[in-house]
KEKE-3310 file (N, C-alpha, C; in steps of 0.2 Angstrom, whole numbers, plus 5000, padded with zeros to 4 digits):
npx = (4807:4792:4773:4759:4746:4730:4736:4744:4761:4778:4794:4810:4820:4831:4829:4824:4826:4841:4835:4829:4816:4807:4792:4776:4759:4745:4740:4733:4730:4732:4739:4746:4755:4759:4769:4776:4784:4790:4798:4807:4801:4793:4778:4778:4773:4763:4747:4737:4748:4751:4750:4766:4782:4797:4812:4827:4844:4859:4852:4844:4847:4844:4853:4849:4859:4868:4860:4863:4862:4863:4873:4863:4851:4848:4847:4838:4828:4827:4823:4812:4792:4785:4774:4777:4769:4763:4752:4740:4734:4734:4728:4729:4741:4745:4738:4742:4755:4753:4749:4756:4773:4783:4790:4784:4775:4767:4759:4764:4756:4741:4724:4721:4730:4731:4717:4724:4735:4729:4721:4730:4734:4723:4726:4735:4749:4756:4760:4759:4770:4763:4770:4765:4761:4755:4744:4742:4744:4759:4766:4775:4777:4774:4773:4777:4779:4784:4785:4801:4809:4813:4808:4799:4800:4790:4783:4786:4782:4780:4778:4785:4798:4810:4803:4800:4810:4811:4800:4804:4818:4814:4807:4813:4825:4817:4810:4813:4820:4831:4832:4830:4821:4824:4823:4826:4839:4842:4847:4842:4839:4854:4858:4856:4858:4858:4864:4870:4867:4872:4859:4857:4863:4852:4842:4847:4846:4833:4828:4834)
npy = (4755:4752:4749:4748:4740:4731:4720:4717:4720:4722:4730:4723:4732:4736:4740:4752:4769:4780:4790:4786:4782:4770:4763:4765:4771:4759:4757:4766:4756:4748:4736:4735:4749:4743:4732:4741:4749:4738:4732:4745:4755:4770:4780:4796:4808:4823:4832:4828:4818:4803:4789:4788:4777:4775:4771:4775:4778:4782:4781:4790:4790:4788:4782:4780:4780:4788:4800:4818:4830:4850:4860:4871:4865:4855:4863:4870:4859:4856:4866:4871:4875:4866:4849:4834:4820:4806:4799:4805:4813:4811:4812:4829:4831:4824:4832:4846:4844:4843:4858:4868:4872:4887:4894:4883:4876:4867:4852:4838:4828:4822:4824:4808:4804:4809:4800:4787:4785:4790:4780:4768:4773:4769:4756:4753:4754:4765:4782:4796:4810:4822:4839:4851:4866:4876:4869:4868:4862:4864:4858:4843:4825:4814:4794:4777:4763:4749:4737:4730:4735:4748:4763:4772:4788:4801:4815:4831:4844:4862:4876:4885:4890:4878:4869:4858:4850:4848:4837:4827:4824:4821:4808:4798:4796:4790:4780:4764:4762:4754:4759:4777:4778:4790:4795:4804:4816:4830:4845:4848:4836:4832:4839:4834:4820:4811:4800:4796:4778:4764:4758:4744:4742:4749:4741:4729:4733:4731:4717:4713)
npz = (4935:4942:4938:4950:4954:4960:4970:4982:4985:4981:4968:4968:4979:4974:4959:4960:4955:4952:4958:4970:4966:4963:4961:4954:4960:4963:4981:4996:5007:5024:5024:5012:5015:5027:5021:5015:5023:5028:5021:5018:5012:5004:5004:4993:4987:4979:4979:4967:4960:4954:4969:4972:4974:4986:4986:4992:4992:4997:5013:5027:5042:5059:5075:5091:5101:5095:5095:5097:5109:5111:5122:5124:5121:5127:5143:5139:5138:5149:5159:5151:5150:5142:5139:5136:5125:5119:5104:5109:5102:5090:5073:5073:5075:5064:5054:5057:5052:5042:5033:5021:5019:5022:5007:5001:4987:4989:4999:5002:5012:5009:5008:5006:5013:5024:5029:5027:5036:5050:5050:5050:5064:5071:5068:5078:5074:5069:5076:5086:5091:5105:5107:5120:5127:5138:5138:5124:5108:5102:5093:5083:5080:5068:5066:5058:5069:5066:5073:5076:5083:5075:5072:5060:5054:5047:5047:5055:5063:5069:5081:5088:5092:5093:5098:5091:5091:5106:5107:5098:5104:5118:5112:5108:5120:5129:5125:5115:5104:5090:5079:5073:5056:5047:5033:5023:5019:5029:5036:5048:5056:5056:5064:5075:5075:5066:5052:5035:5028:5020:5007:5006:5018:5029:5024:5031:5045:5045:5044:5056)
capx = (4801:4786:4767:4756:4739:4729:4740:4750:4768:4782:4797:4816:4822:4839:4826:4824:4831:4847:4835:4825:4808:4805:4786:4769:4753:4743:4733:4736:4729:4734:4743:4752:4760:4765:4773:4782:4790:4795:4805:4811:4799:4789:4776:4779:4770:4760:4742:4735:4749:4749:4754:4775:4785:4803:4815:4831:4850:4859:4846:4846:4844:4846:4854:4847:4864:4870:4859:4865:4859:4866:4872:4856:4845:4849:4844:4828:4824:4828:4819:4804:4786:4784:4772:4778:4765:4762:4746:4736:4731:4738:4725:4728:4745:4746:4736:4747:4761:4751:4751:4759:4780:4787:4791:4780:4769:4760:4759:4762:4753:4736:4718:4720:4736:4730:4715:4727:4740:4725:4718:4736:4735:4719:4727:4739:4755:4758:4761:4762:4773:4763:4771:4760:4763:4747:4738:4739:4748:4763:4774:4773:4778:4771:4779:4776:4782:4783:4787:4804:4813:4812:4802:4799:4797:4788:4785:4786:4780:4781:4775:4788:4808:4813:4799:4799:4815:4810:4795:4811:4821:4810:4803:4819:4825:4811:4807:4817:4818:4837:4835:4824:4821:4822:4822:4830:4845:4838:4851:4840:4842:4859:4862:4852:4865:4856:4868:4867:4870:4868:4851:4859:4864:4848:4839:4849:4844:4825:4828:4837)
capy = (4757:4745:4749:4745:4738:4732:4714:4718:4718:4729:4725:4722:4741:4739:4744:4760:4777:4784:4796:4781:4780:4761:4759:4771:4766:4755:4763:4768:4753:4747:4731:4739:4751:4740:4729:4744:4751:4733:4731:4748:4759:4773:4785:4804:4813:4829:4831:4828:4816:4797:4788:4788:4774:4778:4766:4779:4777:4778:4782:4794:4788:4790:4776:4783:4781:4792:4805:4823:4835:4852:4860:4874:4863:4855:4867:4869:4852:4856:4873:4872:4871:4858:4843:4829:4816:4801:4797:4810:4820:4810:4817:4834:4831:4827:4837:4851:4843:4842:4862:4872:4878:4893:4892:4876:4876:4862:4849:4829:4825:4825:4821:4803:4803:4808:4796:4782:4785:4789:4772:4766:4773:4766:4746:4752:4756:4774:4782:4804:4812:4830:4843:4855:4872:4877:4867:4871:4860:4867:4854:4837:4822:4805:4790:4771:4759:4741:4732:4727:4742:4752:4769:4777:4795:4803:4821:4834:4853:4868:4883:4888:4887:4870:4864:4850:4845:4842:4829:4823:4822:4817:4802:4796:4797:4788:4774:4758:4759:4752:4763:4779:4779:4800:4793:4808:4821:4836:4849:4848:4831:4829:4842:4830:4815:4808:4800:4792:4772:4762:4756:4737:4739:4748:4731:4724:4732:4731:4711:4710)
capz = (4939:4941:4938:4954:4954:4968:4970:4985:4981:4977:4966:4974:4980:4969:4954:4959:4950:4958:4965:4975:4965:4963:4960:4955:4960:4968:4986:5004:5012:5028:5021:5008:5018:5032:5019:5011:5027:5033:5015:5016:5005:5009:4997:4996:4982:4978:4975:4959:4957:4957:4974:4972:4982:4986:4990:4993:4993:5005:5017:5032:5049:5066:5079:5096:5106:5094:5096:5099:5111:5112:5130:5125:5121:5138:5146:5137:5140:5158:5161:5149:5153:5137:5140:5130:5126:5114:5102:5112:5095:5083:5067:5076:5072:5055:5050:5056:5047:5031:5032:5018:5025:5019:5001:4999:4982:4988:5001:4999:5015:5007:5013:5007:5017:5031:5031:5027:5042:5056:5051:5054:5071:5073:5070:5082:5070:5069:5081:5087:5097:5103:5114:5122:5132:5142:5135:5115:5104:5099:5090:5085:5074:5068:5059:5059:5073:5063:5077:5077:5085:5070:5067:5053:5055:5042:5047:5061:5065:5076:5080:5092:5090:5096:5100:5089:5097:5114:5107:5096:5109:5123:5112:5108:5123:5133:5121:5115:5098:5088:5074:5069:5048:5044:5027:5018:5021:5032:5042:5054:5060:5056:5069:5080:5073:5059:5045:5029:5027:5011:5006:5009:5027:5030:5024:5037:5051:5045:5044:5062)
cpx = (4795:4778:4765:4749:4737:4732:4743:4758:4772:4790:4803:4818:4827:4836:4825:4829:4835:4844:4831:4819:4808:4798:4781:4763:4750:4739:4738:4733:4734:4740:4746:4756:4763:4772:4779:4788:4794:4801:4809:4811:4794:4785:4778:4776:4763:4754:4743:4743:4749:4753:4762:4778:4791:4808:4824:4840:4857:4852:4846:4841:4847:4846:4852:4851:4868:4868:4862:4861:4866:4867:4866:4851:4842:4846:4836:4823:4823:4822:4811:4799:4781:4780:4773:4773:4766:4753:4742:4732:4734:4733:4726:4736:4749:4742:4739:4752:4759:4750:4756:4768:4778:4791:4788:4777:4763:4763:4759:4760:4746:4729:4719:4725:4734:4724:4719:4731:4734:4724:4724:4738:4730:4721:4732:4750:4759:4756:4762:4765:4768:4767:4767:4765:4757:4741:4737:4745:4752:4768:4773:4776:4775:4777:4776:4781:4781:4785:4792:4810:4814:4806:4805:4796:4794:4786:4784:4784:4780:4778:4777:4795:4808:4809:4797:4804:4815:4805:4800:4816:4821:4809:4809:4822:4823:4808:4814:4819:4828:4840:4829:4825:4819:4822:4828:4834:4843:4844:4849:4841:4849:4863:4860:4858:4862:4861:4867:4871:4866:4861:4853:4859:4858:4842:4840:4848:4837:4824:4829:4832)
cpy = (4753:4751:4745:4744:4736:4725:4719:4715:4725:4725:4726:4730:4739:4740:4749:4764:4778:4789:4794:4779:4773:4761:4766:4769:4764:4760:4763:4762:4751:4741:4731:4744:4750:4734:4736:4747:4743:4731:4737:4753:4762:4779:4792:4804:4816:4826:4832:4823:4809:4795:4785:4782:4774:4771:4768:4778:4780:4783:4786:4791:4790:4784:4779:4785:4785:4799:4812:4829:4840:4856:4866:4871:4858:4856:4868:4865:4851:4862:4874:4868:4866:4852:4842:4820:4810:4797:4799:4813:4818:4813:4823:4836:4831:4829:4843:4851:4844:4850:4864:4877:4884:4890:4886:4877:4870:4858:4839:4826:4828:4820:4812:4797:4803:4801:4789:4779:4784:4782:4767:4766:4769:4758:4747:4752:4762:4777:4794:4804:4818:4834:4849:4862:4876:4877:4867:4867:4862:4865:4848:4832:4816:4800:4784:4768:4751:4737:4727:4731:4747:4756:4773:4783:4800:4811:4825:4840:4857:4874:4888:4886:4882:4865:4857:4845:4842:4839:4828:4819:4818:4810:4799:4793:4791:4783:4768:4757:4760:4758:4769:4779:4787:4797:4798:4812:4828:4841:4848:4842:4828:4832:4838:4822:4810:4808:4796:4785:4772:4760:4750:4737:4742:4741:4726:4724:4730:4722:4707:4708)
cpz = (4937:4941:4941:4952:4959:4972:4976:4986:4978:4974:4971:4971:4975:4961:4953:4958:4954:4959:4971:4972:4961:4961:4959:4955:4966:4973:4991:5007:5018:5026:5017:5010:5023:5028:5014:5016:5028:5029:5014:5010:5008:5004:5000:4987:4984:4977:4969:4957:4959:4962:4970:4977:4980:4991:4990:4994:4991:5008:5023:5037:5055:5072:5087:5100:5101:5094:5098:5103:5115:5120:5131:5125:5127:5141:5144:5139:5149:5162:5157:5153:5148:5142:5133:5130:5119:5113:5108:5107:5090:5075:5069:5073:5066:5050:5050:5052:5040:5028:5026:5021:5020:5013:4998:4993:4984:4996:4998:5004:5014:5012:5015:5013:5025:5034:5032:5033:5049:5057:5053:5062:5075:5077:5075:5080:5069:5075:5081:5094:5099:5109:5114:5127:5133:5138:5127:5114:5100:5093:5088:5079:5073:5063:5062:5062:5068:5066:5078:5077:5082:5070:5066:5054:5049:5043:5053:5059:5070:5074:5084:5092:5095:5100:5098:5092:5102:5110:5102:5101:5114:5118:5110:5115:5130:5129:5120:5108:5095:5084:5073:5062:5048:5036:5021:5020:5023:5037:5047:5058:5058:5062:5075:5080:5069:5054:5042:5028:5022:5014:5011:5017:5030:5030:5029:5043:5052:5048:5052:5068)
residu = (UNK:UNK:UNK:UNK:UNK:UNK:UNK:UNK:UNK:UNK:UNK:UNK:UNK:UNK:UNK:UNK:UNK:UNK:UNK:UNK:UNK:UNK:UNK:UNK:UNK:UNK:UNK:UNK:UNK:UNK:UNK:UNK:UNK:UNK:UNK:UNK:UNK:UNK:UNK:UNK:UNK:UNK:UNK:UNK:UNK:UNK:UNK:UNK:UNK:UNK:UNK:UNK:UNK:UNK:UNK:UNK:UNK:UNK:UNK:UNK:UNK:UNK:UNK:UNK:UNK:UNK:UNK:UNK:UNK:UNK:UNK:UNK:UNK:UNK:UNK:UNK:UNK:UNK:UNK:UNK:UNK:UNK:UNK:UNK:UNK:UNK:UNK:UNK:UNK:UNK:UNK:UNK:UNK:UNK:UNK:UNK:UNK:UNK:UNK:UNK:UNK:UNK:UNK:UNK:UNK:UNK:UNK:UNK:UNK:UNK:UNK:UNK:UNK:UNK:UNK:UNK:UNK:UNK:UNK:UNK:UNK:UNK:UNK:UNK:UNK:UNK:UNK:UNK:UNK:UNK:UNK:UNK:UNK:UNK:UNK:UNK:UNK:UNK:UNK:UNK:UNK:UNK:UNK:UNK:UNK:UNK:UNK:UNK:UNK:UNK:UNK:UNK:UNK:UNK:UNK:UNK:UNK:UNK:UNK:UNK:UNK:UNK:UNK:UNK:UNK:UNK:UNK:UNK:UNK:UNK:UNK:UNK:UNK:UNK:UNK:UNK:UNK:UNK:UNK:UNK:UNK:UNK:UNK:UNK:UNK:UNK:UNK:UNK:UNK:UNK:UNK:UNK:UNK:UNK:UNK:UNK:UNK:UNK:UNK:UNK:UNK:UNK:UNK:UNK:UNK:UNK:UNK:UNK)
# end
């Protein structure tokens, strides 16, 4: 595990702990965190502790023609009054995600996180999904597009059963993209059809 400074750089992911943490340090800028998704490393820590970078193995993803949709949720996609939109409300969004769950003691999308990522949407790199239902923002997800059919999804929320799924679904769906990065192993999108590949042949889609 490496000590960061403001030098941009991180070291080779096969450094990182078998439980993925590679690097402590360093900031949120915009040019250190486009080069960390592009190599395959992405921050997650708590407040009050220093930025954490993770470089995960094996890694959870999702190939989009694999996706899964079930024959209910079908139907939901077909019968709801869901608007599904893109970077409409993107701070609006992760700031919902930065919310406290159930059982939570804490949150690791913090203020600096959020200013970090907005600024990201600003250069044109992050990206929100939000879905709406008369008008009120019910559900939503963001995560980094790096411009080579790759995005990286970093968190989602709702405030009504399966709500997140249709802006999951819908933007999948309706977009281009080779691979999404879910980063870590979650029930929830594996029933979607998220599976874990090694770190390595992640690297390889990243490179493609």
């Amino acid at each position: 595990m490496q000590y960061l400074n403001e030098d941009i750089w991180f070291p080779d992911v096969k450094k990182a702990s078998p439980e993925g943490l590679l690097a402590i340090g360093g900031d949120l800028s915009a040019e250190r965190l486009l080069l960390a998704y592009k190599t395959g490393v992405f921050p997650w820590f708590e407040t009050d502790e220093p930025i954490l970078w993770w470089s995960p193995n094996p890694r959870f993803v999702l190939f989009p023609e694999k996706l899964k949709v079930s024959k209910s949720m079908k139907q939901i996609l077909r019968n709801s009054d869901y608007t599904v939109t893109i970077n409409k409300a993107f701070k609006d969004v992760i700031t919902a995600c930065s919310k406290k769950r159930k059982g939570q003691e804490d949150t690791w999308i913090t203020n600096n996180m959020i200013d970090a990522y907005v600024n990201l949407n600003a250069l044109g790199w992050a990206k929100s999904v939000e879905v709406w239902r008369n008008k009120k923002l019910v559900a939503g997800l963001y995560g980094v597009d790096i411009g080579n059919g790759v995005f990286c999804g970093e968190s989602m929320f709702t405030k009504e059963s399966n709500a997140s799924k249709v802006g999951f679904i819908t933007f999948i769906q309706n977009t281009n993209y080779k691979l999404i990065d879910c980063q870590v192993y979650t029930n929830h999108l594996e029933s979607l059809g998220a599976e874990e590949v090694s770190r390595e042949a992640f690297l390889e889609y990243l490179k493609e």
